[in-house]
C-alpha positions, -999 to 999 in steps of 0.1 A, spaced: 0 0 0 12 36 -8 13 65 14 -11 83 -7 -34 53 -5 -30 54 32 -39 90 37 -68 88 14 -81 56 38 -75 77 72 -94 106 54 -121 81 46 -124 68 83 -119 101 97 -152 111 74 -173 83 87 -165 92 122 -172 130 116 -205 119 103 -216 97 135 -204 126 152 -236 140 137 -262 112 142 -253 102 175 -279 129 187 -305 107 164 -306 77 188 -315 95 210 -352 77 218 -366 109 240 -374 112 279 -410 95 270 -391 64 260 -375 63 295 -410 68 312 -398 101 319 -438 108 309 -454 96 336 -459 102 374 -439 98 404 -406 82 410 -398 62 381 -408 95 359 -381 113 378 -360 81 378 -365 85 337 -360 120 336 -325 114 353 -319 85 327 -322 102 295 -309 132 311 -276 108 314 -283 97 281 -282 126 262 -249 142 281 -234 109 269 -245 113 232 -233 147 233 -198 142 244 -195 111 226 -204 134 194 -176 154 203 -150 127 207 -162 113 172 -159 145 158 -122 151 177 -107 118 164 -124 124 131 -102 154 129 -71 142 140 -74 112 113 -74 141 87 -48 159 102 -28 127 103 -35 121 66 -24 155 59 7 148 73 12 113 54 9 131 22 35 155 30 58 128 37 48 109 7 56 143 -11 88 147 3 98 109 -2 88 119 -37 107 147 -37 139 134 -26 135 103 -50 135 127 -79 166 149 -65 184 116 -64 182 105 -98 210 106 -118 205 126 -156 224 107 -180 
């Protein structure tokens, strides 16, 4: 495998996980799923829950979205060294 074809793989996974950084807030199922609806103590008990719930989606968004970033960052990176690999390949040859 190539460098370039390296990079453009890390850009690739590092787009999927920017994108579930944006649908994690869709599983989300709402307080009424939890019960959070009704009366009493298991309402508050649900109201707690997805509260819980939807903090975790949220910064787990964020961490998606953070490595997501990095992987492109890192794939930047690869492709300047692939360039510079390049680049020194074509100082070294010899003209005849």
């Amino acid at each position: 495998m190539r460098l370039d074809d390296l990079a453009h793989r890390l850009d690739s996974a590092g787009d999927e996980l920017a994108g579930a950084s944006t649908t994690l807030s869709l599983v989300d199922p709402g307080a009424r799923a939890l019960g959070a609806d009704a009366a009493g103590g298991l309402a508050r008990a649900g109201r707690d829950l997805h509260r819980l719930l939807a903090t975790a989606l949220t910064a787990r968004g964020a961490e998606a979205a953070a490595h997501g970033a990095r992987l492109a960052e890192t794939a930047h990176a690869l492709r300047q060294v692939a360039a510079g690999y390049r680049g020194t390949d074509e100082d070294s040859r010899v003209t005849p």
